[in-house]
C-alpha positions in Angstrom: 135.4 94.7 82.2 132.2 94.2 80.1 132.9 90.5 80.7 132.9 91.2 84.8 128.8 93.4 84.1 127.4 90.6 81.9 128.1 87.6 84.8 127.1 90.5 87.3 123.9 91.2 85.2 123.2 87.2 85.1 123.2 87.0 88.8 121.1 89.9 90.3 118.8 88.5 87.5 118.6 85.2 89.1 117.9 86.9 92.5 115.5 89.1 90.9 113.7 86.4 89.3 113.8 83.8 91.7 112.6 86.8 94.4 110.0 87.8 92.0 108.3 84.5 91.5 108.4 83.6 94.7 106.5 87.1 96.6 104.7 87.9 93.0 101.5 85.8 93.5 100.8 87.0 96.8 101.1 90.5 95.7 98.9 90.1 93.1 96.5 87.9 95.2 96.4 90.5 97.9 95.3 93.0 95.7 92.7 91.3 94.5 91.5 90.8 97.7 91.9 94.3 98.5 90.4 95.4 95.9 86.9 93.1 96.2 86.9 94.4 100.0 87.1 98.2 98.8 84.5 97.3 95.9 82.2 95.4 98.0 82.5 95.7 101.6 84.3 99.3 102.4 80.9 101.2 103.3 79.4 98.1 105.0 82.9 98.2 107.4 82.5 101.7 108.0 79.0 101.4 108.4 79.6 98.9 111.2 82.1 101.0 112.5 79.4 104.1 112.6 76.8 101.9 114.7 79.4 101.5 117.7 78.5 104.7 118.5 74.8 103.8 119.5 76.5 100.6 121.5 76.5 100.9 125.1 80.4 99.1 125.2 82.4 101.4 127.5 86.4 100.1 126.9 85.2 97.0 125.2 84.2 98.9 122.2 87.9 99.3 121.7 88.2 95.4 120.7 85.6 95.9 117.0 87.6 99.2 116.6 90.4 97.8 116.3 89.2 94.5 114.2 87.3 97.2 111.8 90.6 99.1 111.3 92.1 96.3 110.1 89.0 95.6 107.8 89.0 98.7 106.4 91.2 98.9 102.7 91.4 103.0 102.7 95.0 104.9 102.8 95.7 107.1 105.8 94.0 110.2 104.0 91.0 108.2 103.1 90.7 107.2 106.9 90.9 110.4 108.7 88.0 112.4 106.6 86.5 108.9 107.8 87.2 108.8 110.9 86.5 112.7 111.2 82.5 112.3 110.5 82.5 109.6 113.3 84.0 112.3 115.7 81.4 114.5 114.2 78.8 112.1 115.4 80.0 111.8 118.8 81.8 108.9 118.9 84.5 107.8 121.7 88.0 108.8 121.2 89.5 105.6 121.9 86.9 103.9 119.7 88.2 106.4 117.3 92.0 106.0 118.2 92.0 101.9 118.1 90.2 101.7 114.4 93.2 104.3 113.0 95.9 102.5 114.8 94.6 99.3 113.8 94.3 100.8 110.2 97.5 102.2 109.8 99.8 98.9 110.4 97.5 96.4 108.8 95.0 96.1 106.1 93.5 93.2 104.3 96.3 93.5 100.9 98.9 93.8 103.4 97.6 91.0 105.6 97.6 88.5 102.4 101.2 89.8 101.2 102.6 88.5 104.3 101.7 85.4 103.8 105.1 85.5 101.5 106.9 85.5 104.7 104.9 82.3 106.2 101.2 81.4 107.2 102.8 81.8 111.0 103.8 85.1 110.6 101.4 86.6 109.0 98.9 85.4 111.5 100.9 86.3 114.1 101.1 89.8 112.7 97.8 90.1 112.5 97.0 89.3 116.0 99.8 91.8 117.0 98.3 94.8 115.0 95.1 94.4 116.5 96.2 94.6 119.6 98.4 97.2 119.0 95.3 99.1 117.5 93.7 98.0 121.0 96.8 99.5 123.3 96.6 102.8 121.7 92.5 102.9 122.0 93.5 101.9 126.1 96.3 104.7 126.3 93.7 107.3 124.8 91.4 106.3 127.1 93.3 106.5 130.3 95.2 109.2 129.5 92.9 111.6 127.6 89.8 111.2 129.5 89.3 114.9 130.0 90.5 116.5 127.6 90.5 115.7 123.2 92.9 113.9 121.8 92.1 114.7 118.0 91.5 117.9 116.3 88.6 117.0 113.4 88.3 120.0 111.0 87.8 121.1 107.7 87.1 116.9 106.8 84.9 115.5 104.0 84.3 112.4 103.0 86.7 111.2 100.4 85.0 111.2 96.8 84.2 107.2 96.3 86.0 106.1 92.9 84.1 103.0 93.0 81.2 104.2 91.0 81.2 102.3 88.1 77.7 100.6 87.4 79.3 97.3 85.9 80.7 95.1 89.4 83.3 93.6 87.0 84.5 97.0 85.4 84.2 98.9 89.0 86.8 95.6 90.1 89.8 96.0 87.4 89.3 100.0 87.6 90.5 99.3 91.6 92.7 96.3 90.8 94.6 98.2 88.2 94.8 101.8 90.6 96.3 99.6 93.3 98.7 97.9 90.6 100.1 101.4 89.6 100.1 102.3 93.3 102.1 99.3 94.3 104.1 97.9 91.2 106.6 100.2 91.6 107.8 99.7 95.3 107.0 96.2 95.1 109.7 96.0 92.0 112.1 98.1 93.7 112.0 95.8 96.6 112.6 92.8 94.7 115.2 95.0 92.8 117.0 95.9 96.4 116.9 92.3 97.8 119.0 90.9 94.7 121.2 93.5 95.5 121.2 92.6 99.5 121.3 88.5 98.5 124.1 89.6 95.9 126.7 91.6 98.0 125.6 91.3 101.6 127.3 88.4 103.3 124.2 86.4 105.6 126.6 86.1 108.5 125.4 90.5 108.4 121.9 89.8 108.9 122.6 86.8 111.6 124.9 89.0 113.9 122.4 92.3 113.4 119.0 90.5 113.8 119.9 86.8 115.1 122.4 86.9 117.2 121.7 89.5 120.0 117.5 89.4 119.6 116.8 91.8 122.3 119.3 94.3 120.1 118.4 92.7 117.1 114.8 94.0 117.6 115.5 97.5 118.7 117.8 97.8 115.8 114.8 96.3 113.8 112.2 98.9 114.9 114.5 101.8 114.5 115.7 100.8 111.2 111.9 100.7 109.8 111.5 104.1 110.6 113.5 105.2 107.8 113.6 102.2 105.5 109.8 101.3 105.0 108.0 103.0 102.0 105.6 100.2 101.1 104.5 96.9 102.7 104.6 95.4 99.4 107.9 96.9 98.9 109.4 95.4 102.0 108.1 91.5 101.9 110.7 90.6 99.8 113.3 92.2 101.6 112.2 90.8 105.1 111.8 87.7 103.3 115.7 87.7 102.1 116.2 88.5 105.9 114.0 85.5 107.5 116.2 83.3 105.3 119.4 84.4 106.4 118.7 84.7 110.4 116.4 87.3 111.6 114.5 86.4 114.6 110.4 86.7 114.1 110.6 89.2 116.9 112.8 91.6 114.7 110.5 91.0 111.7 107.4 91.9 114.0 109.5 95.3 114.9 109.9 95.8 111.5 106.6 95.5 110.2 105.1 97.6 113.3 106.9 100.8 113.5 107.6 100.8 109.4 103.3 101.4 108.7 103.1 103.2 111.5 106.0 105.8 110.5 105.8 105.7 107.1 105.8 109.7 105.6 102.0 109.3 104.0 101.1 108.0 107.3 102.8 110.6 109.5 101.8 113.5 107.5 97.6 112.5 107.8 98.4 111.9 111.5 100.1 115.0 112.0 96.9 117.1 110.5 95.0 115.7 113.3 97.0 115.2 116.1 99.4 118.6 116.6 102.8 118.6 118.1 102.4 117.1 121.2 100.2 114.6 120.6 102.4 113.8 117.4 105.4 113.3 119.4 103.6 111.1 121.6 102.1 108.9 118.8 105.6 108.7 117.4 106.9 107.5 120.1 104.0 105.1 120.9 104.5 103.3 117.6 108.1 102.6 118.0 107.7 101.9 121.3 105.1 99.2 120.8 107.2 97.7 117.8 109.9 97.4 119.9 107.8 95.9 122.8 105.7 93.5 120.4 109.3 92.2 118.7 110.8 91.4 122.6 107.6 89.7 123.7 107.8 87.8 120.4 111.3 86.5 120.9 110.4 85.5 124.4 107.7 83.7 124.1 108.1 82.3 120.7 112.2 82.1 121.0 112.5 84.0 117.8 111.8 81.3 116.0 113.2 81.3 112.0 
């Protein structure tokens, strides 16, 4: 028996290492990057994202939304207090509703941890959360047009931690609170996929996600409604999954309606939204993951 542990021991520490160094550096590299755009461009983002207001754009101010969303490095509850004092200000609801969107299913740490999973995809993901950030600015604008969406109150800016008077100092001090943020889903995901690669046969993967990709993706998008926690925390299992037969278009799913109904994220929507417009935003986001991930398969042929 302690002979059977040991060899089992040796081998999910094989997958676990060989997992680890393959998604480490671009964990670590996209918090690095993260954490020089929250040091060093945050306030100039939102800043830019302030001076739409005085812009004369109609719907077209929904396309910088959206690309400032994705810009921005702040959690869901740093957004809204955000995005709160540009409602204060007067600004356009769908303005409003395409730079959260955007926000909440991409941001620039994410962006370069998915380049784990390919240069391809994690371009193509990027393209697909801004225009998913665009959709819902549209949908808010043709469907709310007389009457709010959001429900601003009782918001103050977030207190900056990015105070330090030393550039290199104020760097580490974010670098090291998005380390103790992320380390631990990131390890847990590389902990789960030497499981997966360890006792899941990859014929599992190939019939769920390959096989049937029009299935494969609406099993894709619900399944990330439960099982996403972490985008760092996912890459390696998605990564395990590319390799074994998931279609691109399943992966898209994955990585749409997992941000987009992950608890932290649905409980700072749900403060500003209510019931109904919570339900609708709920099923918005899987609906568009689920959309995005058939388009992909179609036009790309789920490419692996």
């Amino acid at each position: 028996m302690a002979e059977i542990i040991r060899r089992e021991a040796i081998y999910l520490w094989y997958y676990f290492s060989v997992q680890f160094h393959q998604i480490a550096p671009y964990w670590l590299f996209g918090m690095i990057v993260g954490s020089l755009v929250s040091v060093f461009l945050k306030g100039h983002i939102h800043r830019l994202m302030g001076t739409l207001q005085r812009k004369q754009w109609g719907a077209w101010g929904i396309l910088p939304a959206s690309a400032l969303g994705i810009l921005s490095p702040l959690c869901m509850y740093g957004t809204v207090p955000i995005v709160a004092s540009f409602a204060r200000a007067g600004m356009r609801e769908d303005w409003i509703a395409a730079f959260m969107m955007s926000s909440i299913l991409l941001n620039p740490q994410l962006f370069f941890y998915s380049f784990a999973l390919g240069t391809e995809l994690a371009l193509l993901r990027l393209m697909l959360c801004f225009l998913g950030g665009c959709a819902a600015g549209a949908l808010v604008r043709l469907c709310f047009r007389d009457r709010p969406f959001y429900t601003f109150t009782a918001f103050n800016l977030p207190e900056s931690h990015d105070t330090d008077p030393n550039l290199l100092r104020r760097v580490l001090k974010n670098l090291w609170r998005n380390v103790k943020i992320t380390a631990p889903f990131f390890l847990l995901g590389v902990g789960l996929t030497a499981l997966y690669q360890r006792y899941v046969p990859a014929n599992w993967v190939t019939g769920l996600f390959g096989a049937n990709q029009g299935l494969g993706t609406l099993m894709a998008a619900a399944l990330g409604v439960p099982l996403y926690t972490c985008g760092g925390g996912t890459i390696p299992l998605l990564s395990a999954w590319l390799g074994e037969g998931m279609s691109w278009g399943s992966a898209i799913a994955f990585m749409v309606a997992g941000p987009a109904t992950k608890l932290t994220n649905l409980g700072a929507v749900k403060i500003v939204l209510g019931g109904r417009n919570f339900f609708y935003y709920v099923v918005f986001s899987i609906l568009l993951a689920a959309l995005l991930g058939l388009a992909v398969n179609l036009f790309c042929g789920g490419i692996r």
